[in-house]
N, C-alpha and C positions, 0 to 999 in steps of 0.2 A: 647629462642631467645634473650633475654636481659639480664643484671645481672645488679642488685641494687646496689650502692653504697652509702656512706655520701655524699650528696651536699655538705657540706661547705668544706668537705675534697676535693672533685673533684674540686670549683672552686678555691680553695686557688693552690692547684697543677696548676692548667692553669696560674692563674696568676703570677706565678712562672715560666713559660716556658716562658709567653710574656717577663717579666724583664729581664732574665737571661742575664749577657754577658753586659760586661761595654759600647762597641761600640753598642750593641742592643740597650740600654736606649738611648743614643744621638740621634740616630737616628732616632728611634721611636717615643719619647717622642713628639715632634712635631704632630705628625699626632693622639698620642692613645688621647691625652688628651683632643682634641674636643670630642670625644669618652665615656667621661669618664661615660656620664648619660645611655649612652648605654650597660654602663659593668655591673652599678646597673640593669637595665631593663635585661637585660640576665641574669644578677645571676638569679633573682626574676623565669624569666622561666626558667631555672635549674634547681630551687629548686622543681620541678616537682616532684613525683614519675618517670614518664616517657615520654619525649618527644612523642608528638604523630604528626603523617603525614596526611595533606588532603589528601582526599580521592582524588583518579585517576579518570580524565575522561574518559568513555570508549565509544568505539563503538557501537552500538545493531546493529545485525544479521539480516536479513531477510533471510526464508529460503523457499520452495515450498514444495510441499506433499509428496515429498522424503525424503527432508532432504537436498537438495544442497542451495549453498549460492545465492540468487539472488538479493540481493543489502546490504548497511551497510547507517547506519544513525548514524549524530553523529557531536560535534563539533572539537575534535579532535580525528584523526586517531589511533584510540590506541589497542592494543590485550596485556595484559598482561601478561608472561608463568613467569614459574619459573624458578632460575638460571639454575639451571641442563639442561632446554631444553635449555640454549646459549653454544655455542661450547667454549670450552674453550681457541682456538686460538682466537678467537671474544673476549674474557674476555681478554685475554692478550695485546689485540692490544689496549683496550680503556685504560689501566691503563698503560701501558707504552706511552702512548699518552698523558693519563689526569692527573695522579697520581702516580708518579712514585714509590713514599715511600710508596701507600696504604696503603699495610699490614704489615707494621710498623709503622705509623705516628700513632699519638693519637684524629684526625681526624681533626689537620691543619697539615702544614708542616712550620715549624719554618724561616728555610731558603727562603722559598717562599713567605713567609710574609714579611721578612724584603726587600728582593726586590724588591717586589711590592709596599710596602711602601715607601721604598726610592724612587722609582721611583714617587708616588702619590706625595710627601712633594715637590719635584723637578716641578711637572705639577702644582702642587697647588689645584689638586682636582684627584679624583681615576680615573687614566688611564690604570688601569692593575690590575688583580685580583688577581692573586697566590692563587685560591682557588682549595681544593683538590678536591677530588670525593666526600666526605660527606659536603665539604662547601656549592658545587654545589646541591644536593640533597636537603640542610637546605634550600639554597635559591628558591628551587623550589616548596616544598612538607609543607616548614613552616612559610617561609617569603615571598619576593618579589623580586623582581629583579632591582628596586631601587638600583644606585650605587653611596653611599657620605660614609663616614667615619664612622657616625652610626651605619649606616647597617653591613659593613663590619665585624665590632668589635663585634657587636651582633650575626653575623654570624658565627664566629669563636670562640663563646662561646657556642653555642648551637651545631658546629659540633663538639666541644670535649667531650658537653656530650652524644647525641647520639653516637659516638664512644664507650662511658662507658656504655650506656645499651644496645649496641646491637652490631651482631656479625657482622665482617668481610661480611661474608655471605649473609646477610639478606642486607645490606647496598648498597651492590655492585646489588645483585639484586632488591632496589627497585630503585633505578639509573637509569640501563637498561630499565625499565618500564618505566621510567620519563623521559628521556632528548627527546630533538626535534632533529629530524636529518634532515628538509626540507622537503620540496612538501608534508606539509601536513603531515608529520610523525612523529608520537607521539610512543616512545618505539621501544627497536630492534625486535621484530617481523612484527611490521607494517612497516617497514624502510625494514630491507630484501625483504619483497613480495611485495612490490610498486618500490622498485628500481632495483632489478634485474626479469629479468624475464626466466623460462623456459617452458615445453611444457608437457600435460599429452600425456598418452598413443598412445590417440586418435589425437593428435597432437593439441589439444586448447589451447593458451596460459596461462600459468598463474603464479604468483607469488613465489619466492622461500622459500623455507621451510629453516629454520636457519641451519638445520642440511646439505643444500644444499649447505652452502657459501666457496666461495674459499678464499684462501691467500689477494687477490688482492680487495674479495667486502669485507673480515675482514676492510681490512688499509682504506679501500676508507670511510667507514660509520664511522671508529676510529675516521677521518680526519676530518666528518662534525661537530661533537659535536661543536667545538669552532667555530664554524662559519658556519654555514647552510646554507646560503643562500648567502655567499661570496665566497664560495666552493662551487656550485651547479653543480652538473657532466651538467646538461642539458645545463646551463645557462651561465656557464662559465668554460670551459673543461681543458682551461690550469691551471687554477686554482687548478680546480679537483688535475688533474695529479700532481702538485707540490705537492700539501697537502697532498695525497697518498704516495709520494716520502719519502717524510718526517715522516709519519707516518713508513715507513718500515725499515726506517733508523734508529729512535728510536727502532723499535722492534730489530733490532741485534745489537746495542750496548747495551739491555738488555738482551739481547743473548735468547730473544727469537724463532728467527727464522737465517739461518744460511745469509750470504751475497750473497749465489747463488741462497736461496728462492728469496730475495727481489731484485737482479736484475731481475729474472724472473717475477716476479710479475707486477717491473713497464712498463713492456710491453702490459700490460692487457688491451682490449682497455673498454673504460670507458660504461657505461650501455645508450643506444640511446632513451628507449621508456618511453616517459616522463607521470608521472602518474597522474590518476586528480586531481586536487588541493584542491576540493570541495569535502565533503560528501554530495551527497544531491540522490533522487532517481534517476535513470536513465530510468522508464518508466513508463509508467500509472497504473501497479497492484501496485507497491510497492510503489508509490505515493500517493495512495489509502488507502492503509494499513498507511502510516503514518499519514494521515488526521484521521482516523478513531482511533487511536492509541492516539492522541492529544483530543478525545475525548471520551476519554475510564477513568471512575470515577477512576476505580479498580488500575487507575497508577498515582492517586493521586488527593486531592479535587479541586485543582484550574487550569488552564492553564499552568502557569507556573511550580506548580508542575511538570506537565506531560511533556511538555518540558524538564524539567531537565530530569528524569527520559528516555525517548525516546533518548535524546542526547547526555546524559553523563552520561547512568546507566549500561550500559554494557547486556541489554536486549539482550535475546534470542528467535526471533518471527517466528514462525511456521505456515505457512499459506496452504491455499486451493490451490495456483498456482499450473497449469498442465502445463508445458512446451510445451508437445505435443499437448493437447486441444487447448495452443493458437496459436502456427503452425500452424494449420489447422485451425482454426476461421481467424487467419490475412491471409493464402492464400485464403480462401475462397471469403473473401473480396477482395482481390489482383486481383483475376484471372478473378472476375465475372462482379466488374464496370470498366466501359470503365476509361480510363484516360483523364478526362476532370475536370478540376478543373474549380470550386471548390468541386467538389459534390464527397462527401466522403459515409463510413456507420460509427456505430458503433455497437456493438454483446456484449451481455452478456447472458450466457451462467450457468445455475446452475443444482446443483442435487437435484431433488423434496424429496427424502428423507431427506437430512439435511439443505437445503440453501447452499449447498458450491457452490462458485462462483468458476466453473472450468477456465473459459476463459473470457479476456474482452478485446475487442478492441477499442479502445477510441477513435482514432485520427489520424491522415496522420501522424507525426513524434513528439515524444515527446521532444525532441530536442530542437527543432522550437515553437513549438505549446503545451504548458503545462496544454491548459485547454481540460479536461474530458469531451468529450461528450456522454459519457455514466452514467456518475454519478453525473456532477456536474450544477449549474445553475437553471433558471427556467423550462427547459424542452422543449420541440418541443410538439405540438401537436397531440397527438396516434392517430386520424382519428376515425375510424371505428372498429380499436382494440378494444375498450371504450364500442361497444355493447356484447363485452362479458363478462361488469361487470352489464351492464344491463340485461342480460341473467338470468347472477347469481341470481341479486336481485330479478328478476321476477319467478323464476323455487323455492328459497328460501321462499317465498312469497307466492306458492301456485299455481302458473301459472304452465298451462303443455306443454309438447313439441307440444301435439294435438291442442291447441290453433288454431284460426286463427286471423287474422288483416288484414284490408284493404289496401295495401301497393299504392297504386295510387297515380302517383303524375302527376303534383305538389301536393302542400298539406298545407291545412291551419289547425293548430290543436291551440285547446283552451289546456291552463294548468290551473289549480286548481290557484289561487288567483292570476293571470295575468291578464291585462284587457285587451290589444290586442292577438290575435292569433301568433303564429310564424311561420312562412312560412319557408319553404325549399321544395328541388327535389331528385330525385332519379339521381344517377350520371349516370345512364344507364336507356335507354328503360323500360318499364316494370313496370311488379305491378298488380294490383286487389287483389283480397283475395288468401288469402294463407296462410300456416303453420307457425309457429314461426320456427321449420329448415329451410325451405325454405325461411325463408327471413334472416335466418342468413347465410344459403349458397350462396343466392346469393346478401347479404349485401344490404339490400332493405333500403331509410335512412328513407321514409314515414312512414312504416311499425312501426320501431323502434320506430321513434318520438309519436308515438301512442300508443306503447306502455310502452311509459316515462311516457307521461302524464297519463295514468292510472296506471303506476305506482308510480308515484311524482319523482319530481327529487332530493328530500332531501332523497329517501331508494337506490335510485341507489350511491348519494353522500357518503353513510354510506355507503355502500358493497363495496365503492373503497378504503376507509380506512382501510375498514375490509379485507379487501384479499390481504393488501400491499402497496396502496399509504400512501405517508407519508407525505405530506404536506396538507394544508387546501384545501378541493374540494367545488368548487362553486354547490351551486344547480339551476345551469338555466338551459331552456329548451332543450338547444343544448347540454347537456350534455352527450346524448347517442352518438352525432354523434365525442365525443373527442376532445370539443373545449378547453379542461382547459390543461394548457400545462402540460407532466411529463417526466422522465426520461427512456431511456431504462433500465436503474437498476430496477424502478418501477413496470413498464411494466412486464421484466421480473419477479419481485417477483409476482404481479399478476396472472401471469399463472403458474406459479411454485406452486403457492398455489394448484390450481385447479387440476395438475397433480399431487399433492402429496395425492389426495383424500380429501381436504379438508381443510389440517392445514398449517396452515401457520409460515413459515420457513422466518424471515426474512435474509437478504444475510451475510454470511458468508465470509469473505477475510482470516479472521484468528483463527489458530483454538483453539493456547494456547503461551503462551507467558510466558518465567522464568527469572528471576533477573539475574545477574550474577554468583551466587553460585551455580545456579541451580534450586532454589524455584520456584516454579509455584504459579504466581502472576494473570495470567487471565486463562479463561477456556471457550470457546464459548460452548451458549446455541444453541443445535440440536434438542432439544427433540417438538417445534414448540406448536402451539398454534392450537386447531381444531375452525374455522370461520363456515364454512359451514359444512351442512352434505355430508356423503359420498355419499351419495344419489342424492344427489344438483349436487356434485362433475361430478359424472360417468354421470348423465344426461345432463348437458353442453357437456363436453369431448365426447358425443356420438353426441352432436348434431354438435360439432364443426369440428367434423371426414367428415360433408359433403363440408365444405370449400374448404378441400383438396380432393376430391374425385370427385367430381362434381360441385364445386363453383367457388369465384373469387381465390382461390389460387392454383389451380391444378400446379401451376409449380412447387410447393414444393412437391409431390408426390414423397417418399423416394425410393431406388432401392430395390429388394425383394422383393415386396409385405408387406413391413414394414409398419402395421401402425403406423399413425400422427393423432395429431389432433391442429389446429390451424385458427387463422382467420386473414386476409387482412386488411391494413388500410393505407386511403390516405388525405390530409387536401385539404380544398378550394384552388387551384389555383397550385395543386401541387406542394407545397410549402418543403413537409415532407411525407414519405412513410417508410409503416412498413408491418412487417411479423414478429407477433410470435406464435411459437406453440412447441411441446411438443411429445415425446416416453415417454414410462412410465418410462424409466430410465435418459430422460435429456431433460431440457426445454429451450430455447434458443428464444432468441427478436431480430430482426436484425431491427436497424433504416436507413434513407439514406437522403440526404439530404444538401445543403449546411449550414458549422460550423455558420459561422456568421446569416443565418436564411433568410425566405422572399425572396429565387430567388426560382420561379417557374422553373419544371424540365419538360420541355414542350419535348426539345430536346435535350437528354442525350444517346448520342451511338445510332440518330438515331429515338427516341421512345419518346412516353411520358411514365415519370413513376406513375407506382402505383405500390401498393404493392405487387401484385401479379405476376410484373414483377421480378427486381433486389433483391428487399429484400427476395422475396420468394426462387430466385435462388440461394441466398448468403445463406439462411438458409438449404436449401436442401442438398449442396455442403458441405457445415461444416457438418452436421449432419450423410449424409451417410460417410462422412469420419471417425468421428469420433467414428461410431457405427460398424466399419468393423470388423469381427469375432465376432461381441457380438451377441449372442440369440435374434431372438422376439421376445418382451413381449407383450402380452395383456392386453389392459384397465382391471380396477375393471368394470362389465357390469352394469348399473342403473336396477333396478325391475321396469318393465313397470305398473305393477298391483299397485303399488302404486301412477302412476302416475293421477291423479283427470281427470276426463270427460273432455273433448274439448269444451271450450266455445271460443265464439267472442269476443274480446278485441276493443275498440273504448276509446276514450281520455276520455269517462267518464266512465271508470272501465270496469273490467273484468265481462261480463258475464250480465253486465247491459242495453244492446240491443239486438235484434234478428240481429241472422246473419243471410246477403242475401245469395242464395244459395252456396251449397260448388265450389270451383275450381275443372275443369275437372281432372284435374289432380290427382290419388290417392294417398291417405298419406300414406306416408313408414315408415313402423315398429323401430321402436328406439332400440330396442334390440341388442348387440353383439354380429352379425353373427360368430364371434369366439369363443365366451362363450359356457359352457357346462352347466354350472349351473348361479341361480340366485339368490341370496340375500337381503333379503329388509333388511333395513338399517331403523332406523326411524330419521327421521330429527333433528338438532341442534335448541335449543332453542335460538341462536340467533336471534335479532330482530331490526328491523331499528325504528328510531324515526319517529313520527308524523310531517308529515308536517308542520311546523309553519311557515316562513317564505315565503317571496315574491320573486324570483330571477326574473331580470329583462332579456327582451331578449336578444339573442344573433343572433348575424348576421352573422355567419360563419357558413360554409354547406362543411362539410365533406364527403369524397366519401372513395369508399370501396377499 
């Protein structure tokens, strides 16, 4: 690619070209000689072995679980190819445009200097360049773009030796990769597919491929190099058009194209759809992905590193995105809340085997509205979602589905080192003794609170870290009823845990990510973490299957006869309402609510909501869609004979009073009526901390 030379012999020849020619010195001599500390600083880097080029900034990819491109991040617009993939009429038009003598000059042009010079010594300062195609390249890839005399002179010392170690070839092609041609385009491959556009198969718009370009986008992109943005086809078309004129006029006095090409060409009307100026994401996943990206070690130790890297490393990011999944998650949402604003949802959507985040619907228009209500902030409060990590902690713990609790309210219950009681009500009629199913189907808040407090609220806070929250959980009393705010990303990893039998998968956006040569530089972790036992697992998930079957969320009841299993959750004042639950093949949290927070959803299409209205509807809606032709699956069944004897739960522990007589009502077998066989599992040696602490109370009453 290069060939070595003597320095002292290569620069003594240059300076021998700059002198030569009695009217060259007069002329010259004026302007070389402020110059002169620049000729020594340029020998000195001459005397290289080999000029070397910064490195190109490139774009990094984002791609979906096909393979297709769904956004680019980056500071400037750039794809790199090799000379061979630029057409060769495109190679012709730029050097009879920029460089006429290319491939013979010795990488200035003699004559082009002296009249540029002449002309600088006449301005009194550099008003014109006469640089070739390597002067331009030095100035872009080695130096700056600084224009006083200095530079100039040092520019033109350094492109004669790059000329001496490198070929023709290589020269012209790292050009093409480097010059700016406008709106944001960096290299002629990002210049071709941002400027002109055609159409695939299917008729969607899209960018052209270099091997696409005709006679007319040759001259028009030849035209922009000396002036991009003064020649802008968008911005100023007659312009365009002359500087095209011009480029084709040059091409057939180089006899590269005949003079009936370039009258026809300059008929060509100029390219209309203006491309965006900005790299930045264009929707809530791949917004995600780059947040997440900027905090990913593996692409380097500090912020900055990873910015760089992320902006200008020419990454290639390979993500969980389902095009289709989110189709159907944003109709879902589309088709089912009325249109009243402000009251939106947002849906995330994962696969209990790995964490991949199939779908996420974050927001009314990301456009407009950039912040992530599904991933980002302090969170909304899950309601009643919240007792099925207190479910968790309690069945983990030792509690059986056979249990029963006093669910009557109102209700004053005492917690373990509180000095006042904390009151709340049941959001519905109802209550006395009953089953821990039956007060998780029909979201009893009494019941629960009772069974906080004989649980502590420090083992339930631990089991919501443990199955997926990720920020710090309060341990106050109101905890079971979901007064600490989180995210539906959370949410959903939560339930995702539980559906996955136990381990926990945190969420997945992306699945592997390669440098620009290729190398694979990250790798997400699938293989997940086990929290709970499997046992733990299938016992919630069987109890949670009454929700939707006879509980507060029967409106989510899949089509088929597919089972679900999921639970309802609404905050004080109907403020926030949710719905998430789970097929054994995909787990999905649907939130609702207005963005900014605190307007109560009293009348929304008519209704008050809870979660068992809208969210439940919006989850049913995505889920049978998205599960149309796939198999039912069956839960893993829980082993009922492992489940410990039905004791009475009251706020001061399990099984530490007589219960008053049972409810009329008989208890229903926990077994899955679908199962054939059964499995004991023995439980995970996971274990919550000891109560130590005071949480103070809370005064919010969450409904189901």
């Amino acid at each position: 690619m290069w060939k070595p030379v003597a320095p002292v012999r290569s620069l003594l020849k240059f300076l021998v070209i700059i002198v030569v020619g009695g009217t060259l010195v007069g002329v010259c001599l004026a302007a070389i000689i402020p110059g002169a500390r620049a000729i020594v600083t340029g020998a000195t880097v001459s005397n290289k072995l080999e000029v070397s080029f910064k490195k190109l900034d490139q774009i990094s990819i984002v791609y979906d679980k096909d393979g297709n491109e769904i956004g680019q991040l980056g500071l400037q617009n750039r794809d790199p190819v090799p000379l061979k993939a630029v057409p060769k009429l495109l190679q012709q038009a730029v050097i009879d445009t920029e460089d006429r003598t290319f491939y013979d000059n010795p990488g200035v042009d003699l004559q082009s200097i002296v009249r540029a010079f002449t002309k600088n010594v006449g301005a009194g300062q550099v008003s014109q360049g006469g640089s070739t195609i390597t002067q331009q390249l030095v100035k872009n890839r080695i130096l700056t773009s600084k224009r006083d005399l200095n530079r100039k002179v040092k520019e033109a010392i350094l492109a004669y030796r790059v000329n001496e170690q490198y070929s023709k070839s290589y020269i012209l092609g790292q050009y093409l990769n480097t010059v700016y041609f406008g709106q944001g385009s960096y290299g002629v491959k990002t210049a071709a597919a941002r400027f002109f556009q055609t159409k695939n198969l299917d008729g969607s718009p899209r960018g052209k491929n270099l091997n696409e370009l005709t006679l007319p986008e040759d001259a028009l992109l030849a035209g922009l190099i000396s002036n991009p943005e003064g020649a802008n086809p968008f911005a100023y078309p007659a312009r365009a058009k002359a500087r095209r004129s011009a480029v084709l006029d040059g091409m057939v006095k180089e006899h590269t194209i005949t003079q009936a090409q370039a009258d026809a060409a300059r008929d060509a009307p100029l390219p209309t759809v203006k491309p965006p100026a900005e790299l930045r994401p264009t929707n809530y996943f791949v917004d995600e992905v780059q947040r997440r990206l900027l905090s990913e070690p593996s692409l380097g130790a500090t912020v900055a590193d990873r910015q760089k890297a992320v902006l200008t490393g020419g990454l290639r990011i390979y993500t969980t995105y389902d095009p289709q999944a989110q189709k159907l998650a944003q109709d879902a949402v589309n088709s089912t809340l009325p249109n009243q604003p402000p009251f939106t949802a947002a849906l995330v959507s994962m696969d209990p085997a790995n964490g991949e985040v199939r779908a996420m619907v974050a927001g009314v228009d990301f456009a407009t509205a950039k912040y992530n209500l599904a991933t980002q902030g302090d969170g909304r409060q899950p309601g009643s979602t919240y007792k099925v990590i207190t479910l968790t902690a309690a069945i983990e713990n030792g509690f059986s589905p056979n249990d029963t609790v006093d669910g009557t309210s109102p209700c004053s219950v005492r917690f373990p080192n509180n000095r006042t009681p904390y009151d709340t009500q049941n959001a519905e009629p109802g209550g006395g003794i009953m089953t821990l199913r039956t007060a998780l189907a029909e979201s009893v808040n009494c019941a629960f609170v009772r069974v906080a407090a004989a649980l502590t609220p420090e083992k339930i806070a631990f089991q919501a870290k443990n199955l997926g929250i990720t920020h710090d959980v309060p341990a106050y009393p109101s905890i079971t009823l979901g007064t600490d705010g989180t995210t539906p990303l959370e949410m959903a990893t939560v339930f995702n845990t539980i559906a996955s039998g136990g381990i926990r998968h945190y969420p997945v956006f992306i699945r592997r990510v390669t440098d620009a040569s290729g190398k694979e530089i990250f790798k997400a972790n699938t293989t997940g973490t086990r929290v709970i036992s499997a046992q733990t697992a299938a016992t919630v998930t069987d109890m949670m299957r009454g929700v939707i079957t006879g509980g507060t969320g029967t409106a989510a009841r899949l089509n088929g006869g597919r089972i679900a299993a999921g639970k309802t959750g609404t905050t004080d004042k109907k403020t926030d309402a949710w719905f998430c639950g789970f097929v054994p093949q995909l787990s999905t949290c649907v939130w609702m609510g207005a963005p900014q927070g605190g307007i109560p959803m009293t009348r929304v299409g008519g209704i008050s909501v809870f979660g068992g209205t809208y969210p439940a509807k919006v989850w049913k809606k995505y889920v049978d869609a998205e599960l149309t032709n796939q198999p039912i699956q069956q839960f893993a069944p829980p082993d009922a004979r492992l489940w410990p004897a039905g004791k009475f739960i009251t706020e001061k522990g399990r099984g530490v009073e007589v219960a008053p007589p049972p409810p009329t009502a008989p208890t229903t077998t926990a077994v899955d009526p679908n199962a054939t066989t059964t499995t004991a599992v023995s439980p995970t040696t996971t274990t919550a901390p000891a109560a130590t602490t005071t949480a103070p109370p809370a005064t919010t009453t969450a409904h189901p």
